[in-house]
N, C-alpha and C positions, 0 to 999 in steps of 0.2 A: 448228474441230473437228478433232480428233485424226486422221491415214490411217487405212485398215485392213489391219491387219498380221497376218500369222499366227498360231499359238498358241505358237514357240517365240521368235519377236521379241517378242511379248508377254511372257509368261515371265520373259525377258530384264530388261524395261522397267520393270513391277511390279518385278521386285527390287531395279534399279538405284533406282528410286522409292521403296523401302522402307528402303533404305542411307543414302539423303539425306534421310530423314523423322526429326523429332525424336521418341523413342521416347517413349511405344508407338506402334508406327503398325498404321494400322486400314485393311483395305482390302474393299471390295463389290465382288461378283461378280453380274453381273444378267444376265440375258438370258432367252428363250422356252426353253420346257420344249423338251428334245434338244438345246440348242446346245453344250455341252460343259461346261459352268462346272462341276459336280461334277469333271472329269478336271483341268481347270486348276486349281482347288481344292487337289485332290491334288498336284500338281504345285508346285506356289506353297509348300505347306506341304513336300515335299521340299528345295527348294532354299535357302526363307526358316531355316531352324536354321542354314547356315553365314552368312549376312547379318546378322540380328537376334534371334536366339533362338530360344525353337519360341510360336510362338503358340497359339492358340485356335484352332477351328474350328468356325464355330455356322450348320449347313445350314436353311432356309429351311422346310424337307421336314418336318424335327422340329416344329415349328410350327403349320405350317396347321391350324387348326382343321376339317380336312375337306376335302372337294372343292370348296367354295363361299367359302374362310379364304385368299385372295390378301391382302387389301385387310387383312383383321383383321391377319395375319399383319405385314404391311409397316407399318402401323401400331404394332403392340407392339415389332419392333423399332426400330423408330425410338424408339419411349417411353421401353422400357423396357431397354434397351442400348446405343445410340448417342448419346442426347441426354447423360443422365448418365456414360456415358465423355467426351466434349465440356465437362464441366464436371472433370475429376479425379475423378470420384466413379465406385465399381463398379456395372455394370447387369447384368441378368440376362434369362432367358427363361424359358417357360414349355413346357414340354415336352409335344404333344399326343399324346396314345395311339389312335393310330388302331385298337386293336383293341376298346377302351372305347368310343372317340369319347366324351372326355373330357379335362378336361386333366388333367398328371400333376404330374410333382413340377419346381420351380424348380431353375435352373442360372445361380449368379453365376459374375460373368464381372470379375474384377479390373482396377483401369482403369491398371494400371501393365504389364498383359500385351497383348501384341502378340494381333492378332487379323483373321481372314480373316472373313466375313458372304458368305455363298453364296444364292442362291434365286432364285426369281422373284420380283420385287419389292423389292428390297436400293435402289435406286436412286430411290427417290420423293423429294420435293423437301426433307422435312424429311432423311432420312439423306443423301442427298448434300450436304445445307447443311455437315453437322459433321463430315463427314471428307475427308480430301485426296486418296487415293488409290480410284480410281473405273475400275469395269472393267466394261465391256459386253462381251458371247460373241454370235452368232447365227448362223445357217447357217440355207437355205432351209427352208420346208416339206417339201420332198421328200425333204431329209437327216434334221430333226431328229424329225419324228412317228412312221418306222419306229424310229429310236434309242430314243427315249423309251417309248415298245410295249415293245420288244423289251426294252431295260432292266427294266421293271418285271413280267417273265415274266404278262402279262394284267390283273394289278390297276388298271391305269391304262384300258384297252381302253373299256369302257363310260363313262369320265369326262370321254376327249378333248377332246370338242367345251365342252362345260361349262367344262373349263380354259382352255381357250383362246380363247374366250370371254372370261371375266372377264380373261384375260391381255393381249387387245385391247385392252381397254377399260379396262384399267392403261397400256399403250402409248398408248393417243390421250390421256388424261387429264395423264399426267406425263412423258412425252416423254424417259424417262430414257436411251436412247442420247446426247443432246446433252449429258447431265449428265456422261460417257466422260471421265477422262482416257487411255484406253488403249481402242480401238475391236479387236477381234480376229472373223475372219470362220474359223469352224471345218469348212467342207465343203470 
């Protein structure tokens, strides 16, 4: 299993990894709600246009079908994006509108384009099967639940427990840290 290393040795690693990847390369960003993966995200997609191009960027967050859509979510990408880039062929997603609570409109995602997968849940057994580059985030409790609060200005506050929650019990089920080729500890 992979050290755990910072977020700018990480950084570092993923891009070297993306350099030596036969294009398109595809990489998952997984970790618990506040551990950073949005900022590495960010990150990954500045440094990745002088390496490989500019990819795609497809957040987890867009997805959820609600506060109870972990598991839906990691699911359809896995179906509906990862598997059929895995075979040459374009996948897409489904964009949920959380002010409907509803889903919205489809976003293909071309399987010749580089591409970053961010969220909670990016790392379940079928999307880490079919792509190579693989990135776990995490920081204690004590870091990431003020982070994550504070990020979402109150809308998250009442949902907490419920996320995190189902977010456990995505951890004990698929055990995606060991699935890491790059472990990063962000507090």
């Amino acid at each position: 299993m992979p050290e755990w290393i910072d977020p700018r040795a990480a950084l570092e690693r993923v891009l070297d990894l993306v350099a030596a990847t036969q294009p398109p390369a595809t990489v998952l960003v997984d970790g618990p709600s506040g551990s950073g993966k949005s900022t590495f995200a960010d990150l990954l997609i500045a440094g990745w246009a002088d390496v490989a191009g500019n990819p795609a960027l497809v957040r987890l967050d867009g997805i959820y079908p609600g506060w109870s859509g972990l598991d839906a979510a990691s699911a359809a990408v896995a179906a509906d994006l990862l598997v059929p880039r895995a075979a040459s062929r374009d996948g897409g997603w489904r964009r949920w509108d959380w002010t409907r609570g509803a889903p919205a409109e489809w976003h293909e995602v071309a399987a010749s384009q580089p591409l970053i997968v961010e969220g909670c849940g990016t790392l379940s057994t079928t999307s880490a099967s079919v792509v190579a580059i693989r990135v776990w985030i995490e920081a204690s409790d004590a870091v990431r639940k003020p982070r994550a609060l504070d990020r979402d200005a109150g809308a998250f506050d009442a949902h907490w427990d419920e996320w995190d929650a189902q977010w456990r019990r995505y951890v004990e089920r698929e055990h995606p840290s060991t699935r890491a080729d790059v472990r990063v500890r962000s507090d």
